[in-house]
N, C-alpha and C positions, 0 to 999 in steps of 0.2 A: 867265330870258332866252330869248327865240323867235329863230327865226331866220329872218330876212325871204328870200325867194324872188329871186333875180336880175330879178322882174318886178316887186318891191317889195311884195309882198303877201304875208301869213302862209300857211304850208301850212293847205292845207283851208279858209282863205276862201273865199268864195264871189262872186261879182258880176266878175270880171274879165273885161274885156270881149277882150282879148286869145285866151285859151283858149278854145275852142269849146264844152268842157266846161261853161263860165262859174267852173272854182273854181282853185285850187292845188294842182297833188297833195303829199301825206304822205310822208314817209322809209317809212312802214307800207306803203303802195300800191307801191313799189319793192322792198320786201324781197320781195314778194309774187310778184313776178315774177322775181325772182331767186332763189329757191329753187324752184320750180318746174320748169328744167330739171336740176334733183337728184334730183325726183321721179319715182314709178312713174308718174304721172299724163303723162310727156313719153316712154314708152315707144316709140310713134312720132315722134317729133318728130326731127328729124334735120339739123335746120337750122332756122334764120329770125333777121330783123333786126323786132324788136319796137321800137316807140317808145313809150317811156311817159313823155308829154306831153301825154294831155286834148285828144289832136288838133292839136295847135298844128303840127307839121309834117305834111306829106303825102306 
């Protein structure tokens, strides 16, 4: 079973003419950035509002 996107298209299709990106991000693409500020890699990081939506807001 998949699970269709709020925009009706499969994660990680690609052609959507809505997202700038042109695809659908993955549950994978998301975990990605949410484990990240866990890591030694976000040592300075100290704040921010991240949008991971392929650009789709500004």
């Amino acid at each position: 079973m998949s699970e269709r996107s709020e925009l009706g298209h499969e994660p990680g299709e690609r052609g959507h003419p809505r997202v700038p990106l042109r695809r659908v991000g993955r549950a994978d693409m998301v975990a990605e950035l949410v484990r990240f500020p866990a890591s030694d890699a976000s040592a300075y990081l100290t704040g921010a509002e991240i949008a991971v939506d392929g650009g789709l807001t500004t």
